[in-house]
C-alpha positions as CSV (number, residue, x, y, z in Angstrom):
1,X,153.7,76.7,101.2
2,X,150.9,74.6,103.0
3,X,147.4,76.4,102.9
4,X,146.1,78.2,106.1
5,X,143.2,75.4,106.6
6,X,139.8,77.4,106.9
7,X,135.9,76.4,107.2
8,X,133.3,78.8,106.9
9,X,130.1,77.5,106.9
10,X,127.3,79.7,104.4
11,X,123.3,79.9,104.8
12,X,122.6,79.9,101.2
13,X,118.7,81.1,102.3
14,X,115.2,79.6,101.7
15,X,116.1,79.0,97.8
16,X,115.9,82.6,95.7
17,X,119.6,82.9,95.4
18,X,119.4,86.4,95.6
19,X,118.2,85.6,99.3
20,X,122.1,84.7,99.9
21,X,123.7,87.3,102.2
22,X,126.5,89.3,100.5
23,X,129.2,88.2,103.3
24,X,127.8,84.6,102.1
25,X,128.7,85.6,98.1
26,X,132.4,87.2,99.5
27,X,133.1,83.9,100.9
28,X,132.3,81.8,98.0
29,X,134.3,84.2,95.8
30,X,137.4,83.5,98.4
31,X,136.9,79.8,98.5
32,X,139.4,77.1,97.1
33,X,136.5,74.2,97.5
34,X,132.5,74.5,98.2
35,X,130.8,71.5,99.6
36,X,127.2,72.7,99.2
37,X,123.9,70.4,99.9
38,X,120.9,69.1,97.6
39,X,118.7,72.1,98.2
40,X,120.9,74.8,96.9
41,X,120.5,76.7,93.7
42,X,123.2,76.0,91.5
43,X,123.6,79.6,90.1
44,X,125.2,80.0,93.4
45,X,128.4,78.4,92.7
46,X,128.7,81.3,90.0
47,X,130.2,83.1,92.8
48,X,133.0,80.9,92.8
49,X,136.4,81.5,91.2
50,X,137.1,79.0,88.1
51,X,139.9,76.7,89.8
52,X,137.3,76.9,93.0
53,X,136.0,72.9,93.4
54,X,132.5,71.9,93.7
55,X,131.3,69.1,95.4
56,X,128.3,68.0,96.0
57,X,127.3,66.5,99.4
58,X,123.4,66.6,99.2
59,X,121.4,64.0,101.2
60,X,117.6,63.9,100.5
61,X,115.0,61.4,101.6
62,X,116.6,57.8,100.6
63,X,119.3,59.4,98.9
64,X,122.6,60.4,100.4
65,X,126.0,60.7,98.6
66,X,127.7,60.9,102.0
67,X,127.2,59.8,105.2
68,X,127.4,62.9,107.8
69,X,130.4,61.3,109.1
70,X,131.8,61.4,105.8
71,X,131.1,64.6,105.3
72,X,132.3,65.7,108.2
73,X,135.9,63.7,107.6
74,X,135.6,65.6,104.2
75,X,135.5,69.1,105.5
76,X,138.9,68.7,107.6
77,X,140.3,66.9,104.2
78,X,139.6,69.8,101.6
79,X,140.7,72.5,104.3
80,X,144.2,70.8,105.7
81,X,144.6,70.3,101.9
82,X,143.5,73.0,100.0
83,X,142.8,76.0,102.6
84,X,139.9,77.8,102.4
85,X,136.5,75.4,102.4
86,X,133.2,77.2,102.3
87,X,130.3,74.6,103.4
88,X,126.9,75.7,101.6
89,X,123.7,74.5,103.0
90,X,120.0,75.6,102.5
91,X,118.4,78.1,104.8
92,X,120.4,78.7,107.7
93,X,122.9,76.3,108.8
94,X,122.2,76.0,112.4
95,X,118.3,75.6,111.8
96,X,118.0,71.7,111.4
97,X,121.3,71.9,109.3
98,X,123.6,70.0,111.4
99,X,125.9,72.4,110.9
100,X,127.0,72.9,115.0
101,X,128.4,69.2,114.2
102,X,130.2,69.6,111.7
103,X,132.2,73.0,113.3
104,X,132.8,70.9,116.0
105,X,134.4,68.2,114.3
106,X,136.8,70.6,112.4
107,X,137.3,72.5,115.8
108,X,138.6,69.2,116.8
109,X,141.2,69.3,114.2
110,X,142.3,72.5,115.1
111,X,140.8,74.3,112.1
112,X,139.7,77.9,112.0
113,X,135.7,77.7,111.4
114,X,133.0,80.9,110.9
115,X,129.7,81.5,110.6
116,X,127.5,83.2,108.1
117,X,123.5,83.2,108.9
118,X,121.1,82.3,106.1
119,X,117.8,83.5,105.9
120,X,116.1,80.3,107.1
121,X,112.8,79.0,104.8
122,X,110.4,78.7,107.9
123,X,110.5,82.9,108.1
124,X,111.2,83.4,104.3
125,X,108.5,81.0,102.9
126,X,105.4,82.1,104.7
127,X,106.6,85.5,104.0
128,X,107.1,84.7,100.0
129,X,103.0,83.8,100.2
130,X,101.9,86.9,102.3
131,X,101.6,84.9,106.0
132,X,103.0,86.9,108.8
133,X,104.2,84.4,111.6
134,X,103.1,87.1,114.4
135,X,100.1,89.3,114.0
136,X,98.6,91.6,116.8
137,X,95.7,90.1,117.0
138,X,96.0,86.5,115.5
139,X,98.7,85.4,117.4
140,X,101.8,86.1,119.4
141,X,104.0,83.7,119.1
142,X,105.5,80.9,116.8
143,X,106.9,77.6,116.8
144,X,109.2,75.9,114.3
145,X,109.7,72.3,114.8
146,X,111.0,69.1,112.2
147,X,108.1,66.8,111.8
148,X,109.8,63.8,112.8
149,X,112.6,62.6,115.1
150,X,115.3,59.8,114.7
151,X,112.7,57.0,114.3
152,X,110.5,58.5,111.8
153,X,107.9,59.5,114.2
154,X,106.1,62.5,114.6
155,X,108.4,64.3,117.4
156,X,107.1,65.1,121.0
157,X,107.3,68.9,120.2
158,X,105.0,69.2,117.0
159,X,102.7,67.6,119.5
160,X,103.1,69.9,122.2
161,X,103.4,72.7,120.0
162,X,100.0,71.6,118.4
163,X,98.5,72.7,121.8
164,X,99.5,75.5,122.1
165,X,97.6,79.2,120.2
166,X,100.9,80.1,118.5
167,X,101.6,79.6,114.8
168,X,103.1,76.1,113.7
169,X,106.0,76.0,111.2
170,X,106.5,72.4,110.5
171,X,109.3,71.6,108.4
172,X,110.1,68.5,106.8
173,X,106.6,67.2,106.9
174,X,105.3,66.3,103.4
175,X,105.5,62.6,103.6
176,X,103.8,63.0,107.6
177,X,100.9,65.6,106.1
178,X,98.7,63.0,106.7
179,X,99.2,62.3,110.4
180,X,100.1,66.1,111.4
181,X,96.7,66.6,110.6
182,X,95.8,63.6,112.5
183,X,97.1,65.3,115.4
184,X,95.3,68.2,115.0
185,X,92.1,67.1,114.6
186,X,92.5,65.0,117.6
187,X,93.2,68.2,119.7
188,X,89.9,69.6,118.3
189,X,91.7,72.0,115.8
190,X,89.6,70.4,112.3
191,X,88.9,74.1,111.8
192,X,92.5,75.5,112.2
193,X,94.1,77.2,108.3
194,X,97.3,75.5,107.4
195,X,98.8,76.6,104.4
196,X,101.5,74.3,102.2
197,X,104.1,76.1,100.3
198,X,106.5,74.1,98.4
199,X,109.9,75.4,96.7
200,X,109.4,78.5,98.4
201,X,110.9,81.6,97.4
202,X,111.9,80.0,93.9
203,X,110.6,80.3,90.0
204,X,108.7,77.0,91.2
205,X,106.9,77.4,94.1
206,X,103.7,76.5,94.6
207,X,101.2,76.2,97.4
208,X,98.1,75.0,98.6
209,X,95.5,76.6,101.5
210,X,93.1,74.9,103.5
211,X,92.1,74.0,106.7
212,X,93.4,70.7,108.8
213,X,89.8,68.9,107.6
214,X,90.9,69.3,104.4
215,X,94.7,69.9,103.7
216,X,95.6,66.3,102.9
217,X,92.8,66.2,100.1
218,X,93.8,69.8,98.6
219,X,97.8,68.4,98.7
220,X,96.8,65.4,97.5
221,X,94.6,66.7,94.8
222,X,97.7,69.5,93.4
223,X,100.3,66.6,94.0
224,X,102.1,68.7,96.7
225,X,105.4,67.3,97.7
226,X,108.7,68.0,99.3
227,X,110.8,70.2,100.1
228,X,107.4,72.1,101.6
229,X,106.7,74.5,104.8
230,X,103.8,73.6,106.4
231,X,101.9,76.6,108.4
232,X,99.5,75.6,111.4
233,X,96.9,79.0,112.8
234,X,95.1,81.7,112.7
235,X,97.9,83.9,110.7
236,X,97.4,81.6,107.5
237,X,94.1,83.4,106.6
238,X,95.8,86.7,105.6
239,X,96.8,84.5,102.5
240,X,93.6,84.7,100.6
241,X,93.7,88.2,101.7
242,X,97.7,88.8,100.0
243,X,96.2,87.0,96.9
244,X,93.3,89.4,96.8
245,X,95.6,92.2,96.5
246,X,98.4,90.9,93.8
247,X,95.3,90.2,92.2
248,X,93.9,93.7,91.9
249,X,97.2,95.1,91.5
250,X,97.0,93.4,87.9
251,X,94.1,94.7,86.8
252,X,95.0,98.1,87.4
């Protein structure tokens, strides 16, 4: 009998695979393929049965297995083929995941699609390192924004978010460090914290705290790269003060 063709697309969270959500795990345990991306924690496809197929679609900076079209055409493949497809992507999949396009395109085909959330990395990561994206008295709101848009360039709302007083969740924006703080400096914000975390929430994270003057020196100097959340505001000095503590909390 020909399998019911099924897509449920999985938020596998900022990168701790324990950040996964259990109705994420229950659908990889029910799943006859997994097409999951570059940022994903491979313990994850232990959830999987053993017959379950893995394939890996992962595009990262000058690297891409598959086009989006071809994974897209993929998707509808595995599904009208095999039945149950479970599509794995960092973070949350409807948070610069693409993941709207490629429910539409199997929506197209007439295939039954769900959603599962993923805790997305520009909320988890700050977190992992102590920064609250809202504080009472620090600042009320937050923006999270790509660093670029389909040219490479620095996109039009990192700059008007840069304007604002609210808290500035860049992601995507190692390789632009250099002219986010640009940006800044030009809006008369040298003084502003920004805090770098990269690998977030994992057993390699790391992470670097400054201020715009000086946050492409401090990177620089710890060879800070991608995948990395960048913070922008006021709300990035309760780091030193989340250090302080884990810090006494050892010596006692």
């Amino acid at each position: 009998m020909k399998p019911q063709p099924k897509i449920t697309l999985v938020g596998a969270g900022p990168g701790d695979p324990e950040l996964i959500t259990l109705k994420g795990v229950r659908a990889l345990q029910s799943a006859q393929v997994v097409l999951y991306d570059a940022l994903i924690e491979k313990s994850l496809l232990e959830h999987t049965t053993a017959d379950c197929q893995k394939i890996f679609v992962g595009k990262r900076k000058h690297f891409k297995t598959f086009t989006q079209d071809e994974i897209n055409q993929l998707l509808v493949d595995c599904a009208q083929n095999f039945g149950h497809v479970v599509r794995l992507k960092g973070g949350d999949p409807f948070v610069f995941g693409r993941g709207s396009e490629e429910l539409l395109f199997a929506e197209k085909h007439g295939i039954e699609t769900s959603v599962i959330p993923g805790i997305s990395s520009a909320v988890a990561v700050p977190q992992g390192v102590g920064i609250p994206l809202t504080h009472r008295t620090l600042s009320s709101s937050f923006w999270v924004v790509t660093a670029t848009d389909l040219h490479g360039e620095l996109t039009d709302d990192l700059r008007l978010a840069a304007q604002s007083s609210a808290t500035v969740v860049i992601l995507m924006g190692a390789s632009k460090l250099t002219e986010i703080a640009s940006l800044f400096i030009r809006l008369g914000k040298s003084d502003t914290p920004v805090a770098m975390i990269q690998n977030g929430t994992t057993k390699v994270q790391r992470s670097v705290v400054g201020s715009i003057r000086d946050i492409v020196t401090k990177a620089k100097a710890a060879s800070m790269g991608s995948p990395a959340v960048i913070v922008v505001g006021e709300v990035v000095r309760l780091y030193k003060a989340t250090a302080l503590r884990q810090m006494l909390a050892t010596c006692v």
